[in-house]
C-alpha positions in Angstrom: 7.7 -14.7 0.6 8.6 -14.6 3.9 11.8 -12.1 3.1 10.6 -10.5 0.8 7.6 -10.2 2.1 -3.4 19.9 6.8 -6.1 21.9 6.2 -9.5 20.3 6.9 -11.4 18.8 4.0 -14.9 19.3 3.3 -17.1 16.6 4.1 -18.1 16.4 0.9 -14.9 15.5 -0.4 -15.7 11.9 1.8 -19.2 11.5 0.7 -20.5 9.5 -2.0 -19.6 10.9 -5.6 -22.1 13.1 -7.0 -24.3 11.7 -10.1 -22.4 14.2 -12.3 -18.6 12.7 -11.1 -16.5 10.5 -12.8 -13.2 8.7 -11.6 -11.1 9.6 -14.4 -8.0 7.0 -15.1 -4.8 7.5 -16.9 -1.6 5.2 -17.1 1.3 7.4 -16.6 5.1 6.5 -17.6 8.0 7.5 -15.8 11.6 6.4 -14.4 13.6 5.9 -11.5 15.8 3.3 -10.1 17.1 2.6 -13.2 14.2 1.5 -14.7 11.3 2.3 -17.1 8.1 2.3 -14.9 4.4 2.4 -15.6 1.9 3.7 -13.1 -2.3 4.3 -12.6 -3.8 7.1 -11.7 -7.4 7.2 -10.6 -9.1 11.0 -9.0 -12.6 11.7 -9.4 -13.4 15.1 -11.1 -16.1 16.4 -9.0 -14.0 18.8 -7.4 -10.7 20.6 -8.2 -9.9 21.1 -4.6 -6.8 20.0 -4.0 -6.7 16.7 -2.3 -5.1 14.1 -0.3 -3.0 11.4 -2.4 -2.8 7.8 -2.0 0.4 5.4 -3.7 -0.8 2.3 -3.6 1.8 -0.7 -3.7 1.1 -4.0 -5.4 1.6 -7.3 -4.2 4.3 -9.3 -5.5 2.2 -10.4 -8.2 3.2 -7.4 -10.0 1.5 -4.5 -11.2 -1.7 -5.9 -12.0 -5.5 -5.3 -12.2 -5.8 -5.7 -8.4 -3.5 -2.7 -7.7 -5.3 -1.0 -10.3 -9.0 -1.9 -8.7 -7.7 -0.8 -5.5 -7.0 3.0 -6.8 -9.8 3.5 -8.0 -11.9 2.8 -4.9 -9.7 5.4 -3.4 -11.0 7.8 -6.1 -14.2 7.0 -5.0 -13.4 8.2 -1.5 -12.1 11.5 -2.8 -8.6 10.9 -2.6 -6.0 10.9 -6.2 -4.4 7.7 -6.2 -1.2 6.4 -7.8 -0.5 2.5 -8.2 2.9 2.5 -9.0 4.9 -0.3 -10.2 8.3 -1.8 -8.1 9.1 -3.6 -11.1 9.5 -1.9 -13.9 7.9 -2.1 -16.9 4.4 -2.6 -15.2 5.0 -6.7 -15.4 3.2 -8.9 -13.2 3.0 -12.5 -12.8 -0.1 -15.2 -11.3 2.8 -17.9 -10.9 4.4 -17.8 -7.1 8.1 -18.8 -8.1 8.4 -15.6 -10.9 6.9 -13.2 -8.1 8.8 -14.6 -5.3 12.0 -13.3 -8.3 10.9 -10.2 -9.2 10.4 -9.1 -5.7 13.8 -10.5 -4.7 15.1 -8.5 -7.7 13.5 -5.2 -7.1 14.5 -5.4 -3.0 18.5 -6.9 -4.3 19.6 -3.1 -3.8 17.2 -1.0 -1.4 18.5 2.2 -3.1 16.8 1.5 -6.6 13.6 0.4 -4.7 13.5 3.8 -2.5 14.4 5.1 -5.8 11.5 3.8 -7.3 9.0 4.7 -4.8 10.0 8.2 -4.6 9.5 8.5 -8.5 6.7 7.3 -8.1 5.8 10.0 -4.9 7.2 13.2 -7.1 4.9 12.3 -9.8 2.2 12.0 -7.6 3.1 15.3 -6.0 2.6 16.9 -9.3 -0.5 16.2 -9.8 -2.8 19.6 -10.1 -5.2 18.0 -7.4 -3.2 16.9 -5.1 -1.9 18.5 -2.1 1.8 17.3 -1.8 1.8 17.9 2.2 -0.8 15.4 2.3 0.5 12.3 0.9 -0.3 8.8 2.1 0.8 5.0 1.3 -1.0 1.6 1.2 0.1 -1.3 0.1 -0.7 -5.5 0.2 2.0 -8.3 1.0 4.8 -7.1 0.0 3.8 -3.9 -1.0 2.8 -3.5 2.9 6.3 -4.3 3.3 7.8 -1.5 0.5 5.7 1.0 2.2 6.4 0.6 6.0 10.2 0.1 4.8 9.6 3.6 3.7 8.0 4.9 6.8 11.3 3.4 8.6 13.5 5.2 6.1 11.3 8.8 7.0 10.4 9.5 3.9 8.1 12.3 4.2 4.4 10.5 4.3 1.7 11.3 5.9 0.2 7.8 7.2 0.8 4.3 6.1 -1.4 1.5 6.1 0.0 -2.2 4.9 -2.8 -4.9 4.8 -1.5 -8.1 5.0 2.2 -7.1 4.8 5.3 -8.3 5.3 7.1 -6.9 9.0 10.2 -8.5 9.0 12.8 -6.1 7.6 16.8 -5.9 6.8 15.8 -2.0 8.0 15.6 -1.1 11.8 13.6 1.9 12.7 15.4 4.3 14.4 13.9 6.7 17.2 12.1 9.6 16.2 12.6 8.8 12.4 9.1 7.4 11.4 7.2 10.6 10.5 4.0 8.4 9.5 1.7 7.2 11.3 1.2 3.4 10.9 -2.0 1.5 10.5 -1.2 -2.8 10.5 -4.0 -4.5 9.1 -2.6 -8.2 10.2 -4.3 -11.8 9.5 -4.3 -13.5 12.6 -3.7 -16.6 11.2 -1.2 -15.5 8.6 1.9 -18.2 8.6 4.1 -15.5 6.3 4.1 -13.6 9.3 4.4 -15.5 12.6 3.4 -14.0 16.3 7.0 -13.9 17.2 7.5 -11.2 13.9 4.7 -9.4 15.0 5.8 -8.8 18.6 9.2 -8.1 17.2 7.2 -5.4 15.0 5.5 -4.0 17.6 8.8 -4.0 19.6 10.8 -1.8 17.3 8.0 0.5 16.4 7.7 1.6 20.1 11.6 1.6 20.7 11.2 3.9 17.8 8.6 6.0 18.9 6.6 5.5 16.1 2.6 5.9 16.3 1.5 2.4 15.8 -2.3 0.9 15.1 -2.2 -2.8 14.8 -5.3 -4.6 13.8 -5.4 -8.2 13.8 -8.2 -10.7 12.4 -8.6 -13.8 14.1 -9.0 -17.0 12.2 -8.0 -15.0 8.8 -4.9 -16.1 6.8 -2.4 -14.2 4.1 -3.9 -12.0 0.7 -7.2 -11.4 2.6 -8.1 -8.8 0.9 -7.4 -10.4 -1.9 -10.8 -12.2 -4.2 -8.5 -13.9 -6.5 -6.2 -15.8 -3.9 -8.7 -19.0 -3.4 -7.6 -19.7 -7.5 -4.1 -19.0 -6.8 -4.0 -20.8 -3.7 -5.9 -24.5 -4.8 -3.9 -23.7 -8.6 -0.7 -23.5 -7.1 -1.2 -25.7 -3.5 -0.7 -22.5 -1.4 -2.9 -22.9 1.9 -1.3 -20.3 3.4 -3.0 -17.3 1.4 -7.2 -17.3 1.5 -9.5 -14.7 0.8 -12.0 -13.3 3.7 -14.5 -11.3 2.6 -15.4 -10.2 6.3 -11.7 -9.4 6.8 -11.6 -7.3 3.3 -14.0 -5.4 4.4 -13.6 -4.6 7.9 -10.1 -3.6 6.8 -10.8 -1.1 4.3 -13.0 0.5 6.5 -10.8 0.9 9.5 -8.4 2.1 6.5 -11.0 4.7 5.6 -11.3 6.1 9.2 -8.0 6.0 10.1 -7.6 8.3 7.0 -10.2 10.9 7.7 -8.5 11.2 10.6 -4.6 11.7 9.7 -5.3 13.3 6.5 -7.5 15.9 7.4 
């Protein structure tokens, strides 16, 4: 796990969903990187302003109910959200030794995987409520990885946010390149992702002269954010990965702030 680890909106668009609004859902299929892909999309429909959108990047369990959870709180916020699928085929896995492959295989050749993400982007793009300037990523373990390899790359996002992801990286950002602004929601006490990765993170991100927001829980260990890594972990003897409520929450709120603020 360790490698493969513009204008304003209204305020409304950040309150609480009206009584009358509904997060609508669809699963979308598309292609890129040489394979057949299936995505989520979640938006609610109180509005048909356009809108910020979210990709959201799984974990390297797959494409799974999680990822799928996870967009639709974004709905809930306001935002159109996309959980898109690395893998191909939406498969997903509870078992650590098939993830730890499919991840390996979908990061074998980088190409396919920014391939895949930016299939993944256009079709979020297209959405009808969506303002394609505006376009952010998230994404858990090694999702957080995917999307702050993209940032490094420059694709053309707006922020990034990776809870619990993996920093280490084959990729080097280079200065001026990382367009994004970066949000690091880090457990502390993670052992997937030592203190001397983190400093080396922090390192390149300012040699790159990339804006950088690195939040760290103390105490608090891999898949925070995660409820269902407690089973995983006693089922499969994996002490590194707990869930912390505290943690899962403080997070996605310093996510939703640092949002109102970069996507405005």
């Amino acid at each position: 796990m360790r490698l493969i680890l513009a204008a304003a909106l209204s305020c409304a668009l950040f309150s609480p969903l009206p009584a009358h609004a509904k997060v609508r859902t669809k699963v979308v299929r598309y292609a890129g990187g040489g394979a057949k892909l299936v995505g989520y999309i979640a938006y609610d429909d109180s509005s048909k302003k356009r809108r910020p959108g979210v990709l959201v990047v799984h974990e390297w369990w797959g494409h799974n109910p999680y990822v799928r959870r996870r967009a639709r709180m974004l709905a809930k916020l306001g935002y159109v959200a996309l959980a898109l699928d690395m893998y191909g085929g939406g498969k997903n896995t509870s078992h650590p030794k098939q993830a730890g492959a499919f991840a390996k295989q979908a990061l074998a050749d980088f190409g396919k995987a920014r391939a895949r993400f930016e299939a993944a982007m256009a079709l979020l793009q297209k959405h009808p409520r969506v303002d394609k300037k505006r376009i952010a990523a998230i994404g858990y373990c090694f999702g957080g990885g995917v999307a702050l390899n993209m940032a490094r790359l420059g694709i053309a996002l707006r922020a990034v946010v990776s809870f619990h992801g993996s920093l280490k990286s084959a990729l080097v950002a280079q200065r001026g390149k990382v367009k994004a602004r970066l949000l690091v929601l880090h457990g502390a006490a993670d052992p997937f992702v030592p203190p001397a990765q983190v400093a080396a993170f922090k390192a390149e991100m300012k040699k790159a002269g990339a804006s950088l927001r690195f939040v760290a829980y103390k105490g608090t260990r891999h898949a925070f954010t995660n409820p269902g890594a407690d089973a995983i972990g006693k089922k499969h003897k994996l002490a590194a990965i707990r869930y912390d409520k505290k943690a899962d929450v403080a997070s996605w709120s310093e996510m939703k702030r640092f949002f109102k603020k970069v996507l405005r």
